[in-house]
N, C-alpha and C positions, 0 to 999 in steps of 0.2 A: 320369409314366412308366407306363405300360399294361404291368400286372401279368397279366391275364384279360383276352382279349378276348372280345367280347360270342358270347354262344352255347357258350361254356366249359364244359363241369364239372369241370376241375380246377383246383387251385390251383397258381399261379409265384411262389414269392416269390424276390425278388433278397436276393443277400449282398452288401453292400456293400465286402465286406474282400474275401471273393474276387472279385470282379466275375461270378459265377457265381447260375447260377438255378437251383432246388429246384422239382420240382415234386411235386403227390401228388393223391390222391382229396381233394375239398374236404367237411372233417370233416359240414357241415352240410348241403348243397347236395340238394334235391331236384329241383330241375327247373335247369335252364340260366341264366348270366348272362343280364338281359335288357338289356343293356350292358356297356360296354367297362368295368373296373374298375383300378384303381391307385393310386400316392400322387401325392403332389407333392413333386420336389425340392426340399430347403429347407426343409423344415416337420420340426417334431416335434409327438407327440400323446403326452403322458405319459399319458394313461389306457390305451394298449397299448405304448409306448415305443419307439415307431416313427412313421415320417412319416405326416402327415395321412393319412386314403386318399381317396379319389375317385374317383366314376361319372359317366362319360363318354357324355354322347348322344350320337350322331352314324349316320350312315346306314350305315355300316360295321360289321365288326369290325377293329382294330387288332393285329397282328402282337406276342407279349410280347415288352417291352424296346422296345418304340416311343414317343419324347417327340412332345409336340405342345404345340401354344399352345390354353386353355382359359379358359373365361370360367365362374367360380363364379353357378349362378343358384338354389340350394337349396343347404338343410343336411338332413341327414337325424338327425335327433336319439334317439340310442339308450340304453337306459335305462343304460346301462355308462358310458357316455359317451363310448365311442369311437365318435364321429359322423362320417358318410359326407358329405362336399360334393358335392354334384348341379353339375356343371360339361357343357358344349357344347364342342365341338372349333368353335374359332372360323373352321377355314376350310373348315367342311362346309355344305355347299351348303343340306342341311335343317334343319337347328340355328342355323347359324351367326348369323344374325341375333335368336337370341333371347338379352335379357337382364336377363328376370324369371323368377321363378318363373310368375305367374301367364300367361307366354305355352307356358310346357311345354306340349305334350300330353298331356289327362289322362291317356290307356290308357298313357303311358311313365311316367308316374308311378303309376298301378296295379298294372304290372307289378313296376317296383322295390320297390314296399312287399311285394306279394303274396310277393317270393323271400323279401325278411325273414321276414315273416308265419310260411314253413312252419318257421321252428324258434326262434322269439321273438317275444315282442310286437310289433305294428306299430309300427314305429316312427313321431318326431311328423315333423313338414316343416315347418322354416321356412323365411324369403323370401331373396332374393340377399343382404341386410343382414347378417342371421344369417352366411350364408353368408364374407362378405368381412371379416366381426371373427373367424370361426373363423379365414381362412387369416392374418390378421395375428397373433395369438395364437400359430399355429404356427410363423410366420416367428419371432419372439420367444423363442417357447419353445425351438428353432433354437440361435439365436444363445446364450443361456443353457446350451443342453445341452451344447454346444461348448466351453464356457469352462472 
């Protein structure tokens, strides 16, 4: 679900209990999403206690509270650990056929590190692999937080 779409400077976060969205100044943000930004339903991430999150390519930006079907081809590895999955909106025209990392566009992956960059360490980037044992982990962790 598309929390931030791409060109954004504030943040939306959903309440899951009210079905209602918050929005505010994004505490860290110096220059604009350079992607579509959100989680994935179904996941949990105990290192923020909240669903996975996820940056989304695609040739757009995405409307907040927008679902779409997404293909994980990075992990974005943060030193907290709450790590970002670099995912393609699978039925975008420019993305949609990619699914490695190594077939991104550099300058979309310079740009996402660059936003980290202005207020924390670069973070690392791993491959689709990384990427597809994070969303499984989340699905698990999920099912577990539920119980």
């Amino acid at each position: 679900m598309i929390e931030d779409p791409a060109g954004s400077t504030v943040r939306h976060v959903y309440d899951p209990t009210t079905g209602t969205w918050r929005t505010f100044p994004h505490p860290f943000a110096r220059r604009a999403w350079s992607a579509n930004y959100g989680f994935l339903v179904g996941t949990y991430n105990p290192s923020d206690d909240d669903a996975l999150d996820v940056i989304v390519l695609a040739s757009r930006p995405f409307v907040t509270g927008t679902r779409l079907l997404v293909r994980p081809v990075g992990l974005v590895r943060r030193q907290n650990g709450d790590d970002k999955v670099l995912a393609v909106a699978c039925a975008d025209q420019r993305y949609g056929a990619i699914c490695r990392l190594a077939e991104v566009p550099r300058e979309d992956i310079e740009r996402i590190l660059a936003w980290f960059a202005d207020w924390e360490a670069v973070p690392e980037l791993a491959d689709e692999t990384a990427a597809w044992e994070a969303v499984a982990l989340a699905r698990r962790n999920e099912e577990e937080h539920d119980q």
